[in-house]
N, C-alpha and C positions, 0 to 999 in steps of 0.2 A: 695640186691641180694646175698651178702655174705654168707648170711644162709642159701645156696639154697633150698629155696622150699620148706617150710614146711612139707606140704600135699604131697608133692612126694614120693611114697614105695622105691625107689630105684628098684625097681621090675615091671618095668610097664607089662599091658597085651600085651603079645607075638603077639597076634592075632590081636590088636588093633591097626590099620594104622592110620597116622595122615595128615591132610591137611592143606598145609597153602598157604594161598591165596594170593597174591603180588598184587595190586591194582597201577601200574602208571596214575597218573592224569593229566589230559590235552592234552589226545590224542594223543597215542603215532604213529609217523607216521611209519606203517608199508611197505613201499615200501623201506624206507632204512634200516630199521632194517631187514625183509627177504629180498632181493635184488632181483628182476631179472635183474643183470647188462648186461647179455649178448643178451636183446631185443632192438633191434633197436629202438621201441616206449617208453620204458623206458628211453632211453638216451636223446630222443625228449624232453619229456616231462617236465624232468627234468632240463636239461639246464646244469649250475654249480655245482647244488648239487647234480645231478648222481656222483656215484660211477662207474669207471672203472670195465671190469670184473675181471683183475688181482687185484684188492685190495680187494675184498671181498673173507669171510672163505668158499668156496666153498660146496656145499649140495646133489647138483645135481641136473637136469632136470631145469638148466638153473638158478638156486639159490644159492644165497649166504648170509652167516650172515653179519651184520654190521664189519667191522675190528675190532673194540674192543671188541669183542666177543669172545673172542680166547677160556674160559672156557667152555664155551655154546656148541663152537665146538668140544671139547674135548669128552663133554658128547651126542655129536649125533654120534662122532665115534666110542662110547661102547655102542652106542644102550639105552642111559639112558636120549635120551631129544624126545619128540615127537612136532613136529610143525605143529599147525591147523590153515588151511591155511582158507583165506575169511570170517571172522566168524563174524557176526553181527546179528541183530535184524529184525525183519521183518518192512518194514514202518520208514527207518533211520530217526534220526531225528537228527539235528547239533548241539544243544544246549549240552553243558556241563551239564546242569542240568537234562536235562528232559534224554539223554541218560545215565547218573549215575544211575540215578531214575530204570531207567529197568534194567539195570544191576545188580543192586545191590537187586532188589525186585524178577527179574526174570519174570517179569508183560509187556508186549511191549504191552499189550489189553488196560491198564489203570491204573492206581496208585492205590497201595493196602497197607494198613496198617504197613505189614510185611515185611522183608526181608528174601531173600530165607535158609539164613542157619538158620536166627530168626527162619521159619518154622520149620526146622530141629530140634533145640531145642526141641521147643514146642511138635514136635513128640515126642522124646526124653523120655520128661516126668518123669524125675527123679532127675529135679529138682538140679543140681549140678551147681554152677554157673561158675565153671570153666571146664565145658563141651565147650565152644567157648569163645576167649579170645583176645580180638583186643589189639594190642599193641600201644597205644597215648591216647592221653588228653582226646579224645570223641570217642564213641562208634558209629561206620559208621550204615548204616540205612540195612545192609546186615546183621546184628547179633543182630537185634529185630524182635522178635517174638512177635505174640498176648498175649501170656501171659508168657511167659519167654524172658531172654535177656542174649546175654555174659557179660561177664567182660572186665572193657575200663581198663586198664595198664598202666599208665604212664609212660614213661620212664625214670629212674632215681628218682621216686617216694618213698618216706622214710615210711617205715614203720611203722605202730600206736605204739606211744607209749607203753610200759607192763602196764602203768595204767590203758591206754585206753583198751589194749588188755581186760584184765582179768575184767573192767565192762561191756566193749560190750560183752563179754563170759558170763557172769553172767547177765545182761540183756536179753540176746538171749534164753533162758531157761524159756518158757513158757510152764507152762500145756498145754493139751490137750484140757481142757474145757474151754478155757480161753477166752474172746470176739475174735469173727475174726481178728477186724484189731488190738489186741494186739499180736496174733497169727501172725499175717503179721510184725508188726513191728521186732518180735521176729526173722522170719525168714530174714528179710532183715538185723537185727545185725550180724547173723549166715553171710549168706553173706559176709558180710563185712570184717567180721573178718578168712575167711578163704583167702579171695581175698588178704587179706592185709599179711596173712603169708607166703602165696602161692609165692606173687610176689612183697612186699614190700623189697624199699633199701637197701642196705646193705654199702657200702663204696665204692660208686661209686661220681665222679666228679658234681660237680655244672655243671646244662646244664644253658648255655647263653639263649635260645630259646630252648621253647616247641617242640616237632618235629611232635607235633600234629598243630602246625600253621605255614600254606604255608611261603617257603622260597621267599625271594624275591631278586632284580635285585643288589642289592646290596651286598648280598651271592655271588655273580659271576656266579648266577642262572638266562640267558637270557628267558629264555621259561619260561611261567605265571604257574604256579602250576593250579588253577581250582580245589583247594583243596589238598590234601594228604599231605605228609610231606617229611623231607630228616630224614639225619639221617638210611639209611636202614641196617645196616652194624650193627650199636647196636640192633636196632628192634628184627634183625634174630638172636643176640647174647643172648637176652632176651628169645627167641622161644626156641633156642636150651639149654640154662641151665633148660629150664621147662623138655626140654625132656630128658636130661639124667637125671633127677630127679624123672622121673617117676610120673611129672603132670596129672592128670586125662585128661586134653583137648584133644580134638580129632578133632577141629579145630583151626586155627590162621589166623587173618587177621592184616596185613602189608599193606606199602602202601610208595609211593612215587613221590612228583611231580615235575613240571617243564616241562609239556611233551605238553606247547600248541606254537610249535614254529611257530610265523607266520612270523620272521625274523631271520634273521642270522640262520638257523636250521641247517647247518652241523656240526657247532661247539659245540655248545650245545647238539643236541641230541648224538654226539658220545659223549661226557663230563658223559653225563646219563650213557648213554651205557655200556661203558667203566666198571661203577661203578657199575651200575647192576649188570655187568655181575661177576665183581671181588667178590659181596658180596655176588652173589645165591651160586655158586662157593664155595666157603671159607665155608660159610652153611654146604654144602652137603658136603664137604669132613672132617667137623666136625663132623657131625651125624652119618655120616655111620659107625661111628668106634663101634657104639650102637647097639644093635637085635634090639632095636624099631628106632634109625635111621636109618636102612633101611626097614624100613615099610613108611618113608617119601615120598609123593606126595607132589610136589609144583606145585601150577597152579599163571602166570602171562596172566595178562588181561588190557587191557586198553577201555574208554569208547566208542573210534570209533579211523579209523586210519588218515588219511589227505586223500586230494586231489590229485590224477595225477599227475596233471600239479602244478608245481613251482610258486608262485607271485612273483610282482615284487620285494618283498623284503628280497629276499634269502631264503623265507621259505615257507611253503603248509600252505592250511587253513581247517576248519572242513570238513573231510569227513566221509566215513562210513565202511568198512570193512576194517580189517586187521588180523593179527596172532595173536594167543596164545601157550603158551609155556607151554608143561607140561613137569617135570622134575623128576627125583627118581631114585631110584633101584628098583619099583616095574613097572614102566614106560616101556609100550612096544615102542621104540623108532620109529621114521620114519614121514613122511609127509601124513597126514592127511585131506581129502576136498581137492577141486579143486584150483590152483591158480588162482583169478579171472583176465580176461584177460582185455590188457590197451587197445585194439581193441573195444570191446564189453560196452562201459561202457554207464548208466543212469543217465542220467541227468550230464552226468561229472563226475559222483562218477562208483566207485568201485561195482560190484555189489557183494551180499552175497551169497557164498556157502554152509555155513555151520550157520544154527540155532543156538544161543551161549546156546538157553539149552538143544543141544546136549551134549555138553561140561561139565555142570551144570550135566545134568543126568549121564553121566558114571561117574563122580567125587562123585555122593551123594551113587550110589550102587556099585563103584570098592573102594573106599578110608571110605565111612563114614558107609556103609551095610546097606542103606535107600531103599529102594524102591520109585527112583523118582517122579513117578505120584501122589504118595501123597502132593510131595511135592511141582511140578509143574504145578499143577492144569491138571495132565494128561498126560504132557507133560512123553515120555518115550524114545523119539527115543535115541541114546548111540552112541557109537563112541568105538576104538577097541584098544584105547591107552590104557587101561589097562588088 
C-alpha cells in the first residue's frame, strides 16, 4: 500500500460520490444502539440491559444513541448522520443466513443469482474491476453480478511480484481476433494486474489473522460473528488511501462482526459500539480534508435487530427490524420512518417501517446516479436523506 495506488489520477471525478457500505454481522440489536430509554415499556422489557435515560447521547423524541457513540453524536449535531428508523424486509425471517441472502441480493421474493451492487456493475458495463471493491479475503455475495464482479482486497495483501507484473502485462495483450476464452483469459490478467497495483502491499505489518475470518471468543469477541470480520479501522484506512488516490471505485464494501449477542450483550455490544463508532468517525474526519471526500456516503446496516424482551441470559435473541445509519457531508441528517412501537409488536418482534430497498433505492440514484428500478427489479420507492 506504500505505493498508493497505482491506477489513482490523483485528480479523481469532482462529480463522482462514493459509497461505502459497512455490513455488521450477527444482528446488530438495535434497541440499544437507538435507545428509547425514556419508554416505560422499554425498561420492562429490558430488565438489566436497559440503558437509563441519563446515559444515553440524546436525539430526540424520546431517543438516544448507545453511550459510546459519542462520534455518531457529534455528526447528528451538524446535520451529517441521518438515522432510519424500523427497516427490514418484508416476511422476516430469523436465520442469519437466509436474512444475509436478502440483504445482500435485495430479493426478500426468493434467491437470485446476483447481488444488488453485483447488479449495479453489470449496469455499469464498462467493465472496470475496480468500479466495486470489497475489502477481505472473499468477495460477499452483494458485489457479484451476473456477469461482472468487484474486487475482494485483502488486507495487508503484498503485491505481484515486477516479474509477475510485466508477464501477466504481456500475457493480458490479446488481439481482437483471438479465440474468446483466450480473449477472457486475456482480460482476467488485465484484471489482475490492475487489482494488484491498485491495492497491492506495500510495508504494512504481518496480520496474525485474515480479517476476512470471523473473530472468535477467544479475541475477547463475546457475540458469535455470523460472518464478517474485525479489524474495521484498517478496512476504512484501506478505503480512504484508494480515495485520496483518486481510485476509480465508486463503491466499497466493509464489514464487521461479533454482533449475535445472545449472552452477556451490554458489554460486548458497547465493546462493538464504542469501536464502530471511533473508526466511522476517524474515516470521515480523514476524507473530508479531500473534494472527493466530501462526496463520501456511508451507509451501515445489519441483517435484522433482536428481540424486545431480554433472555435469560443477558442478551436478546434473533429478531427483525432495527436502524440504519447513513453518514457524509452530502447526508441530509435527521430521523427517518417511524420508530416501531414496543406496544404494538408481531409475534413478539418489532414490526417494519421502513422497506430496506427504500434505503438501497435512494443510495443507488443519490450516491451511485443509477436509476433503482433497474436495479431493483422496480423496486423505486427513496427516502429524502439525500
Amino acid at each position: 500500500m506504500d505505493e498508493l495506488l497505482a491506477t489513482g489520477s490523483g485528480e479523481p471525478d469532482p462529480d463522482a460520490s462514493v459509497l461505502v457500505l459497512v455490513t455488521l454481522y450477527g444482528g446488530n440489536d438495535g434497541l440499544n444502539t437507538l435507545v428509547p430509554a425514556s419508554d416505560p415499556r422499554y425498561q420492562d422489557l429490558r430488565g438489566d440491559l436497559a440503558y437509563a435515560e441519563e446515559e444515553v447521547l440524546p436525539l430526540g423524541e424520546g431517543l438516544g444513541l448507545n453511550p459510546g457513540m459519542g462520534g455518531l453524536k457529534k455528526l447528528w449535531d451538524e446535520r451529517r448522520l441521518a438515522v432510519v428508523r424500523g427497516v427490514s424486509y418484508p416476511k422476516p425471517d430469523h436465520s442469519h443466513f437466509r436474512s444475509m441472502a436478502i440483504w445482500q441480493t435485495a430479493s426478500p421474493s426468493g434467491p437470485v443469482p446476483s447481488g444488488w451492487l453485483g447488479r449495479w456493475l453489470d449496469h455499469a458495463g464498462d467493465g472496470d474491476p475496480l468500479k466495486g471493491v470489497s475489502v477481505g479475503a472473499t468477495l460477499p455475495p452483494l458485489m457479484a453480478g451476473e456477469t461482472t464482479a468487484g474486487a475482494a482486497v485483502r488486507l495487508g495483501g503484498r503485491k505481484l511480484p515486477d516479474a509477475w507484473l510485466r508477464r501477466c502485462t504481456a500475457l493480458s495483450d490479446v488481439e481482437r481476433d483471438a479465440h474468446p476464452l483466450l480473449r477472457r483469459a486475456g482480460s482476467s490478467l488485465s484484471d489482475l494486474v490492475k487489482v494488484s497495483s491498485s491495492f497491492g502491499g506495500g510495508g504494512e505489518e504481518p496480520q496474525t489473522q485474515d480479517p476476512g475470518e470471523p473473530r472468535d471468543e477467544e479475541d475477547g469477541n463475546e457475540g458469535a460473528s455470523a460472518g464478517g470480520q474485525g479489524g474495521l479501522g484498517a478496512q476504512l484506512d484501506v478505503v480512504a488511501r484508494a480515495i485520496e488516490a483518486g481510485v476509480s471505485t465508486r463503491a466499497y464494501s466493509v464489514s464487521l462482526g461479533g454482533f449475535d449477542t445472545h449472552a452477556n450483550e451490554k458489554a460486548t455490544q458497547s465493546r462493538l459500539l464504542g469501536g464502530l463508532d471511533k473508526d466511522l468517525t476517524r474515516f470521515l474526519e480523514r476524507v473530508r480534508r479531500t473534494k472527493a471526500g466530501r462526496k463520501v456516503v456511508v451507509a451501515v446496516y445489519s441483517e435484522f435487530g433482536r428481540r424486545p424482551r431480554a433472555n435469560a441470559s443477558q442478551g436478546t435473541d434473533h429478531g427483525t427490524s432495527g436502524p440504519v445509519f447513513v453518514l457524509g457531508e452530502p447526508v441530509k441528517g435527521g430521523f427517518y420512518g417511524d420508530q416501531p412501537s414496543l406496544t404494538e409488536l408481531t409475534d413478539d418482534d418489532l414490526r417494519t417501517t421502513v422497506d430496506f430497498r427504500d434505503v438501497y433505492a435512494t443510495l443507488l440514484r443519490g450516491v451511485l446516479d443509477t436509476e433503482p428500478d433497474r436495479i431493483l427489479d422496480g423496486h423505486a420507492g427513496s427516502l429524502a436523506f439525500l
